[in-house]
ZAMARGU-4260 file (C-alpha; in steps of 0.2 Angstrom, whole numbers, plus 5000, padded with zeros to 4 digits):
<rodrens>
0) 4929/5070/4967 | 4942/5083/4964 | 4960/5080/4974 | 4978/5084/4976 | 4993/5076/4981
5) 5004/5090/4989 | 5022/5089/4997 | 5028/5078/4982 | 5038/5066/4982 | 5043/5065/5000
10) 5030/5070/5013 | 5014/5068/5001 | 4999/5073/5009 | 4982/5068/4999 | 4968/5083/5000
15) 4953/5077/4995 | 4940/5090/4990 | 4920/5084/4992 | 4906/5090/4982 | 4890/5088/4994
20) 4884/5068/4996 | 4902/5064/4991 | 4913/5051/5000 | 4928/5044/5000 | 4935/5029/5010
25) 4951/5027/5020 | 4962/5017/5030 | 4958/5021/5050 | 4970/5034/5059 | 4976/5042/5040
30) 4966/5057/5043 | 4976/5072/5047 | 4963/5086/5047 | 4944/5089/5037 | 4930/5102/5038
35) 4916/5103/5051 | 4902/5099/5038 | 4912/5080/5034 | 4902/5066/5042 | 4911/5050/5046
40) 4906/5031/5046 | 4917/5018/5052 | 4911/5002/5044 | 4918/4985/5043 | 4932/4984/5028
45) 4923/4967/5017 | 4906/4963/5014 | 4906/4947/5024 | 4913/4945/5042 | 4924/4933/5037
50) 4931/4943/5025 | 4934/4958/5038 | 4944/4945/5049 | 4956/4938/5034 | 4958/4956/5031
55) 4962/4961/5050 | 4968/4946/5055 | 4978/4938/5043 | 4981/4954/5032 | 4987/4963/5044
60) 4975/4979/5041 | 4964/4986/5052 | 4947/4979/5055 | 4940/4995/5052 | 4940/5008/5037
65) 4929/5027/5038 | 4921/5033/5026 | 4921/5052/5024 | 4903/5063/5016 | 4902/5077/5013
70) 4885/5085/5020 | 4878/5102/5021 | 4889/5110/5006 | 4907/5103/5001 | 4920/5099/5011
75) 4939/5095/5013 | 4950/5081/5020 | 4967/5076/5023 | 4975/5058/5024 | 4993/5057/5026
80) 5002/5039/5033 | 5016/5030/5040 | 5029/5028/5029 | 5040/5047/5023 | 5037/5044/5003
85) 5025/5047/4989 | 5007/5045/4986 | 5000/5038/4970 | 4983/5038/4960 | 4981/5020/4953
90) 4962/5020/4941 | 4955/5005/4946 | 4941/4996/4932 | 4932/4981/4928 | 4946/4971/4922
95) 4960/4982/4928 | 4963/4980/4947 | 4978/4981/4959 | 4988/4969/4971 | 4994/4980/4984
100) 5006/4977/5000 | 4997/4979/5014 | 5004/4993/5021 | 5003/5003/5005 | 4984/5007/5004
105) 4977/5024/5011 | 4962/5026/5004 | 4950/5023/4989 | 4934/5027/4981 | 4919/5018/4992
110) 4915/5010/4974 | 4933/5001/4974 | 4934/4981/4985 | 4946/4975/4995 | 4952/4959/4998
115) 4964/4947/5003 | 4973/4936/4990 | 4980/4921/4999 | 4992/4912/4988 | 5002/4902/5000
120) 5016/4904/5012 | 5030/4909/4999 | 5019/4913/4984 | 5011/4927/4994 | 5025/4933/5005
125) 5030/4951/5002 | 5044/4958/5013 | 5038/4957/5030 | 5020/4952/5028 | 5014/4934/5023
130) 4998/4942/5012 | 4994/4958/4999 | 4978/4967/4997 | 4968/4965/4981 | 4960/4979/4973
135) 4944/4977/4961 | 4930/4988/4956 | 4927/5004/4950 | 4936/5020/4955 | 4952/5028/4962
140) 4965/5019/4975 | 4977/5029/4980 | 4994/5020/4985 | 5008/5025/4999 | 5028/5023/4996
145) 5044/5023/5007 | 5053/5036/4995 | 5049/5040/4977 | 5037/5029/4966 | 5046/5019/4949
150) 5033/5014/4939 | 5037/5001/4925 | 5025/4997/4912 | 5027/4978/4908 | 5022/4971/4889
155) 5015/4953/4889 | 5028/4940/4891 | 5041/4954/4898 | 5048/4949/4916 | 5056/4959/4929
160) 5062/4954/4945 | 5059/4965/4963 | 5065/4962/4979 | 5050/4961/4989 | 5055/4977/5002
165) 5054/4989/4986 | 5039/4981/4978 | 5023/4989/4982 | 5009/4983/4970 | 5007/4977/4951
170) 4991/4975/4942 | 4981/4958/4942 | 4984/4955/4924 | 5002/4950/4928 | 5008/4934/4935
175) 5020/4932/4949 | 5032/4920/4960 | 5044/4921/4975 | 5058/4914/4973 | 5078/4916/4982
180) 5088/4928/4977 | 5102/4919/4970 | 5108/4900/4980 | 5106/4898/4998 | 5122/4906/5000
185) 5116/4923/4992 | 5099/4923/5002 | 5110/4923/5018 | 5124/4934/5014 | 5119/4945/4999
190) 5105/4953/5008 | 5091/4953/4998 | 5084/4937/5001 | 5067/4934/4994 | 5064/4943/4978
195) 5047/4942/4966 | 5049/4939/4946 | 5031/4948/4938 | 5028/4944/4919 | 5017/4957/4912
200) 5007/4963/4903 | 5002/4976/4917 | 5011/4990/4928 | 5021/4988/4944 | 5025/5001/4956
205) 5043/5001/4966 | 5049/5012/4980 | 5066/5019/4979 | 5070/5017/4999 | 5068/5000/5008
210) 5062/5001/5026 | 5071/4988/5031 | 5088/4994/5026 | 5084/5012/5034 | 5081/5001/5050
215) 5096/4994/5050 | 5105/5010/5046 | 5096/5017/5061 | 5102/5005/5073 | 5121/5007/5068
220) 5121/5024/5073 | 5108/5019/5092 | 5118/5003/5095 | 5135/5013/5102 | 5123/5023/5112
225) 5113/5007/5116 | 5129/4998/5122 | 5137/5015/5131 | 5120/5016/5142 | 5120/4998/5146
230) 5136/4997/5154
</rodrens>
């Protein structure tokens, strides 16, 4: 499966290019445009219906993914999402997988599984979502950011702490907690609040922008106009 990942690093667009029989899987509603000859499939997410629930459900992804074939000759597709950042080709093996946020996967090799990693209420909780995405498998994941991706490349025993609305994913081989940032005090006030500590060996990926603070910034130029209308 040949690719490219144009409009780097802040509109990326993935363009997938399909030899005949090929497919590739993706998140439902990432397509942007594809070829005549591409034949889709939508198709539950896990193996087991219980698992396409905890997926939907409680991950917070939808219940549905498609996968993309090419038929009749090669063919060509686009997947774009959400979020106005970077895309990222993580190589996913036996012994080398992925925890992902949930927001950041786009699309994958149909080879790759998804699943939900339940570790608790704060020992899974990144940013806004109580769950992440775990990748296994064989094949390529590609990953979506809000701004540029920061990859660090952890050796065993090394450590380094991310606040959970810049952290996007780190491989399985890595252990985690979430913990406070700083006291009580600093939770409340600093701005940051929860933050996770990851202690390699394994690779984490970081976005430089954090959605939540561009949300806010958003609202302190609406809220005048907000307030000016309401009156």
């Amino acid at each position: 499966m040949k690719y490219e990942i144009k409009y780097k690093p802040s509109y990326s667009m993935l363009v997938v290019s399909l030899a005949q029989g090929e497919t590739i899987t993706a998140e439902s509603g990432s397509m942007t445009y594809m070829d005549p000859n591409i034949e889709v499939r939508t198709r539950k997410r896990e193996k087991s219906l219980l698992g396409s629930l905890g997926l939907s459900i409680i991950g917070g992804q939808s219940f549905w993914v498609n996968d993309y074939t090419a038929v009749n000759g090669p063919g060509e597709v686009g997947f774009v999402s959400a979020p106005v950042g970077d895309i990222e080709k993580l190589e996913v093996a036996p012994g080398r997988g992925f925890i992902i946020q949930k927001s950041a996967y786009i699309a994958s090799s149909p080879s790759i599984d998804l699943d939900v990693k339940w570790e608790g209420f704060t020992k899974g909780l990144f940013g806004q979502g109580l769950f992440m995405i775990r990748a296994t498998g064989t094949g390529d994941l590609f990953i979506n950011t809000f701004g540029a991706i920061d990859k660090h490349q952890l050796d065993a025993g090394q450590t380094l702490i991310v606040d959970n609305f810049h952290l996007v994913g780190f491989s399985d081989s890595c252990s985690y907690k979430v913990t406070r940032f700083g006291g009580l005090k600093e939770t409340l006030l600093g701005g940051e609040g929860l933050v996770t500590q990851i202690t390699g060996p394994g690779e984490i990926y970081i976005q430089t922008k954090n959605l939540r603070e561009f949300v806010d910034w958003l609202w302190t130029l609406l809220e005048p106009r907000v307030r000016s209308r309401a009156r």
